[in-house]
N, C-alpha and C positions, 0 to 999 in steps of 0.2 A: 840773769845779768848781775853783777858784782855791785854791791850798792858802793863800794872805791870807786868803781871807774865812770859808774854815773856821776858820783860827785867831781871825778875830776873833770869830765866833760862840763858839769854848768860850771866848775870853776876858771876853765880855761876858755870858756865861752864860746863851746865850741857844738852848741845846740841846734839841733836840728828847728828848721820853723816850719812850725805845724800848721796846717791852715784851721782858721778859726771856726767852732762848732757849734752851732745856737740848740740850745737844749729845751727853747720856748718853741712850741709848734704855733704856727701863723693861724690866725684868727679865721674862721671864714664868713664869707658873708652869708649877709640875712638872707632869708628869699619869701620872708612875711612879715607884716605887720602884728605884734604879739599881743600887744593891747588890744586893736583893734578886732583880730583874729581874722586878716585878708591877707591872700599872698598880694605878692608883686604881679603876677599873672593876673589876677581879678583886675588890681587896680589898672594895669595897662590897658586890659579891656575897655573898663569904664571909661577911662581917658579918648578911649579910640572911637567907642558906640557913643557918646555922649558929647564929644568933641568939645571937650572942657578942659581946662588949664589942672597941672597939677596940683595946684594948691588950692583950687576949686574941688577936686576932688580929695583931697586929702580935710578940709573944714569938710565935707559933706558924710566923709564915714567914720574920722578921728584919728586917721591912720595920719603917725606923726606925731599927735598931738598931745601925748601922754609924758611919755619918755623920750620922743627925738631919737633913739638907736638904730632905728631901718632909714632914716631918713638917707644916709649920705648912700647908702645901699640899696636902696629904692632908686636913688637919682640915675646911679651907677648902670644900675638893672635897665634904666627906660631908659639910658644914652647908648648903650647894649643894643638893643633892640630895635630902637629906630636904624642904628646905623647896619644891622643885620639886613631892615627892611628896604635901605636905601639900594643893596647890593644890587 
């Protein structure tokens, strides 16, 4: 392509519209506790055999309680799951 007629194209504003391209790859979630070193499977468990509140079992192994990074990924995971269970 002529770099003239590129130019006269943005000059005459006559630009194709591109659709927009995100160059960052999306984050994924946890699926463990890193600190702790429990997945999210362990802890559902315990929540399920144990029949205790999440934040009962999250003071009782640590999970959470370091860094907070699985937390909102953890929530995610056990609102996942119940509602899997409810089907």
């Amino acid at each position: 392509m002529d770099f003239y007629f590129v130019f006269d194209r943005l000059r005459d504003g006559m630009t194709e519209t591109l659709p927009a391209l995100s160059c960052r790859p999306q984050p994924r979630a946890m699926r463990a506790c890193e600190c702790a070193g429990l997945s999210f499977h362990e802890i559902a468990c315990r929540i399920e055999a144990e029949g205790l509140a999440l934040d009962e079992v999250l003071t009782r192994t640590g999970c959470g309680r370091t860094c907070t990074a699985c937390v909102p990924d953890l929530r995610a995971f056990l609102a996942n799951r119940s509602a899997r269970s409810e089907r």
